[in-house]
C-alpha positions in Angstrom: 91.3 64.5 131.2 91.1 65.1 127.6 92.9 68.2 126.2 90.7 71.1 124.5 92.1 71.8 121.6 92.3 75.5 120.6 90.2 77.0 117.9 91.6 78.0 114.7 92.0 81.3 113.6 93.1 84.0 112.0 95.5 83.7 108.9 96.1 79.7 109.0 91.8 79.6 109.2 91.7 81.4 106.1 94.9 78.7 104.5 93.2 75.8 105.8 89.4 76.4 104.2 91.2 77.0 101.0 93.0 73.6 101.2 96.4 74.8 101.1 99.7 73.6 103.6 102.2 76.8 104.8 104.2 75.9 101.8 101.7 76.0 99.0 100.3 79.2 100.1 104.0 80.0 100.7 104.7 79.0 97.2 101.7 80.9 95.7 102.3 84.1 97.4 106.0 84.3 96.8 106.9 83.8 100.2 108.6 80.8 102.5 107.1 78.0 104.7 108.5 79.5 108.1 107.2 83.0 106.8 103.9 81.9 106.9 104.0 79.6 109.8 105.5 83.0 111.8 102.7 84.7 110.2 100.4 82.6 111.8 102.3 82.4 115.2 102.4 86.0 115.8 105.9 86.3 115.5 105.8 88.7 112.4 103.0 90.9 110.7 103.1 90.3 106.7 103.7 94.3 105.0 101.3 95.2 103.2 102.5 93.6 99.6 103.0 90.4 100.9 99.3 90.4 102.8 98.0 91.5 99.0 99.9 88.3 97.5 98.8 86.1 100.3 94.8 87.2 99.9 95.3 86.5 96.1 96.5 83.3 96.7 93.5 82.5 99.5 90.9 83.8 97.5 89.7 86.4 99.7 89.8 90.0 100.1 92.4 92.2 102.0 89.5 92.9 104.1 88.8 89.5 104.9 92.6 89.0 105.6 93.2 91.9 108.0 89.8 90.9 109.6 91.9 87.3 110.0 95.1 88.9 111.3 93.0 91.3 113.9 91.5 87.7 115.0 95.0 86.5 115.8 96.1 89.9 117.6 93.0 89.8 119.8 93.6 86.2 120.7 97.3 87.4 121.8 96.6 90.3 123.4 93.9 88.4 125.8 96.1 85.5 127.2 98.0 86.5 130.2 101.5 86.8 129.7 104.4 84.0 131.3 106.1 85.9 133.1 
């Protein structure tokens, strides 16, 4: 059985239609490679400054990239928990 694979979303959606790896949009937007990649893993919510640098560097709107991040955060909150 082949395995489904998951549907992107959220913030690494919004890096990958503008063409860019974690550490070009890390680069861009002033921040790290593993600050992105635990931006797009849940494991940390960008502040407010660094979500305007990130945007900028995407191309979109703040809108557009809370819209992203409330993608992600629905996603989490809807899978069951391993416990």
């Amino acid at each position: 059985m082949k395995k489904t694979q998951k549907q992107v979303i959220g913030i690494r959606r919004l890096r990958q239609a503008s063409g860019l790896t974690q550490s070009e949009l890390g680069r861009l937007s002033g921040l790290n490679q593993q600050t992105v990649s635990d931006y797009e893993k849940n494991r940390r919510l960008p502040t407010f400054m660094a979500g305007r640098r990130m945007a900028k560097a995407l191309g979109v709107s703040m809108d557009d990239l809370a819209e992203a991040i409330d993608e992600q955060l629905d996603q989490k909150c809807s899978q069951p928990s391993s416990q």
